[in-house]
C-alpha positions as CSV (number, residue, x, y, z in Angstrom):
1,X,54.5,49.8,-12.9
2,X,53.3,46.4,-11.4
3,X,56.7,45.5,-12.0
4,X,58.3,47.9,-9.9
5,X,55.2,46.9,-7.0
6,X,56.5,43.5,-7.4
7,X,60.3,44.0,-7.3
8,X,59.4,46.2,-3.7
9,X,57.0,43.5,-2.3
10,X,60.0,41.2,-2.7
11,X,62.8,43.4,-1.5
12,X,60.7,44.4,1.5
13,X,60.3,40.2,2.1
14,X,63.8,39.9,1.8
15,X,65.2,42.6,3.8
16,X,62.5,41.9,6.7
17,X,63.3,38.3,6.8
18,X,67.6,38.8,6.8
19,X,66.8,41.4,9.5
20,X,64.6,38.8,12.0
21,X,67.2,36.1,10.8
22,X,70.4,38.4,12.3
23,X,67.7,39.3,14.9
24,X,67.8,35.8,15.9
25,X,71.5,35.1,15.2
26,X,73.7,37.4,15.8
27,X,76.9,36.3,14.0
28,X,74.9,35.4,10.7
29,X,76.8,38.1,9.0
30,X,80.1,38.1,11.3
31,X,82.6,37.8,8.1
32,X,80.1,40.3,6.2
33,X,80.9,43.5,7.8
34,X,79.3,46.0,4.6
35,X,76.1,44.0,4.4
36,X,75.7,44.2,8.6
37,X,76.4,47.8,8.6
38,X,74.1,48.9,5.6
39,X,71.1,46.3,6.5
40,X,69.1,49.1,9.1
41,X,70.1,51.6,6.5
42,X,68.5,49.6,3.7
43,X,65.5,49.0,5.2
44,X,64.8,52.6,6.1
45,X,65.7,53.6,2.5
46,X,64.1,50.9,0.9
47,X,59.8,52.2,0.6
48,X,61.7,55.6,-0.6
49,X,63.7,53.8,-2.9
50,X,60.7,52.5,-4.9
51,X,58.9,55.2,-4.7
52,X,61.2,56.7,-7.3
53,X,61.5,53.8,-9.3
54,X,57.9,54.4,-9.5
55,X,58.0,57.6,-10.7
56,X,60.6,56.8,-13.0
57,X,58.4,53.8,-14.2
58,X,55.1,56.3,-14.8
59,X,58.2,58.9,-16.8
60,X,59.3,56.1,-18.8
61,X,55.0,55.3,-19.8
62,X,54.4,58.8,-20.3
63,X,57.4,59.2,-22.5
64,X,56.0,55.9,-24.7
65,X,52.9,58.0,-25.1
66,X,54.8,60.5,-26.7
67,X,56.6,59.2,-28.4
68,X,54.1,57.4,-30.6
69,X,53.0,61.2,-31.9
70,X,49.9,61.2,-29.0
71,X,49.9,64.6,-27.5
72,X,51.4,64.8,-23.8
73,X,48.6,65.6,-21.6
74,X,48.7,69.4,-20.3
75,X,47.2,70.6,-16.9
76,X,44.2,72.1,-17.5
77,X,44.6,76.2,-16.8
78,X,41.3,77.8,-15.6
């Protein structure tokens, strides 16, 4: 999972600094239309994004677990 924390940390560095960067010129991405459109969209998307890579990173552990014959953990009924 501290994978996942550091592929956002990076993506979020990246997408805030081509954002300030097309901030402060505008053509930067004149012949890249796609990337231009999508960027506000990206950066929006992009904490919601890792958030299920997280979750899928904590399914992928839990399924580990299991699969070495240790019991999955069950919520506790009262």
């Amino acid at each position: 999972m501290a994978e996942v924390w550091g592929e956002f940390r990076s993506a979020r560095a990246a997408v805030d600094r081509l954002r300030a960067a097309v901030a402060a010129t505008p053509d930067l991405l004149k012949n890249d239309r796609v990337t231009r459109e999508y960027l506000s969209r990206a950066h929006e998307n992009l904490d919601g994004t890792y958030i299920v890579r997280l979750f899928a990173a904590f399914e992928a552990a839990l399924r580990r677990v299991e699969d070495r014959g240790l019991e999955p953990l069950t919520p506790c009924m009262p």
